[in-house]
C-alpha positions as semicolon CSV with decimal commas, in nm:
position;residue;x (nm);y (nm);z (nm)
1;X;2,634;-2,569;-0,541
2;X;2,270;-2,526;-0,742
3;X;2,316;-2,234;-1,006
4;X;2,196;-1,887;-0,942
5;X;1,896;-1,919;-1,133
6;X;1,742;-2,189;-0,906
7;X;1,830;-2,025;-0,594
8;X;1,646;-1,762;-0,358
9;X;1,801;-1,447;-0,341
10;X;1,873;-1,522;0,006
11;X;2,070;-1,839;-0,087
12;X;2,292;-1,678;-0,340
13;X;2,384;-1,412;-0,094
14;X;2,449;-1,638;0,167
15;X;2,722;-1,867;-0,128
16;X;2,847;-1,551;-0,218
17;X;2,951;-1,500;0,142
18;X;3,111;-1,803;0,238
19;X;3,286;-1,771;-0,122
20;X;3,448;-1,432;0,022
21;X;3,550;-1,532;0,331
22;X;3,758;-1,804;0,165
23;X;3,908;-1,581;-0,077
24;X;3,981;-1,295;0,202
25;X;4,111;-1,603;0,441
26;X;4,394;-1,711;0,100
27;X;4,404;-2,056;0,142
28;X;4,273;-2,159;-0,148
29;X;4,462;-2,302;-0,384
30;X;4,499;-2,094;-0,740
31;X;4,295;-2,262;-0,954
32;X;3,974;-2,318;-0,690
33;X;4,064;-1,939;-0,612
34;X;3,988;-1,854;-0,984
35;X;3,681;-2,066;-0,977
36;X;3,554;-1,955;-0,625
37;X;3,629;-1,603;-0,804
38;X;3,409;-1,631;-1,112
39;X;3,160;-1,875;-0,889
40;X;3,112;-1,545;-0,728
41;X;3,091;-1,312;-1,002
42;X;2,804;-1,492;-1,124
43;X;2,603;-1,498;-0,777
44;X;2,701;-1,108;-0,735
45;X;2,552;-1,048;-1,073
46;X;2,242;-1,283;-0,972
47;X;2,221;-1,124;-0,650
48;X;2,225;-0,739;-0,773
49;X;1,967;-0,800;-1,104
50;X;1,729;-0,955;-0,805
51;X;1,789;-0,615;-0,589
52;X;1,719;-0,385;-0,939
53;X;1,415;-0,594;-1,000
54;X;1,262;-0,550;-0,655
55;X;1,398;-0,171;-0,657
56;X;1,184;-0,155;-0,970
57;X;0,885;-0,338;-0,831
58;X;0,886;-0,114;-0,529
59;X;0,922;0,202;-0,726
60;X;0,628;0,130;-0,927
61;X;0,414;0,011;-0,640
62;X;0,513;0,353;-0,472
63;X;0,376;0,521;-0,799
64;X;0,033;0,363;-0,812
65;X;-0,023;0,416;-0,424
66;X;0,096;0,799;-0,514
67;X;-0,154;0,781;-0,851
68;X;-0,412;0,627;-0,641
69;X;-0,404;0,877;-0,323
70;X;-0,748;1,087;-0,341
71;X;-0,600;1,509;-0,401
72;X;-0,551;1,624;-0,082
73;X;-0,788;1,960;-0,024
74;X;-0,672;2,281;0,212
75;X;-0,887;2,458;0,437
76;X;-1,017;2,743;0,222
77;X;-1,137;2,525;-0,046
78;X;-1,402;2,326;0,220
């Protein structure tokens, strides 16, 4: 398993995954339960601060296009 950091969104969310369906199937043992658990912790914490960042990234890009947009004019100003 590479650490979050070095992973693609994409990658992490695909770990995280496969980490869940063991833990929903319960055939882990304890102790790799309790490690598949926090394993996944971190790539859900990874996985979300990616989302925020691109949430931010597309808010601001949606801001500039808004600053950006020429006023719009109505018919009895032309």
């Amino acid at each position: 398993m590479t650490e979050p950091a070095e992973q693609t969104f994409e990658q992490a969310q695909a770990e995280l995954e496969q980490i869940v369906e063991r833990l929903e199937r319960g055939q882990a043992p304890l102790d790799e339960a309790l490690k598949l658990w926090e394993k996944g912790e971190e790539l859900y914490a990874f996985c979300k601060a990616k989302l925020d960042a691109a949430e931010g990234r597309v808010e601001e890009l949606a801001r500039r296009a808004e600053q950006s947009r020429p006023p719009e004019t109505t018919a009895s100003e032309g």
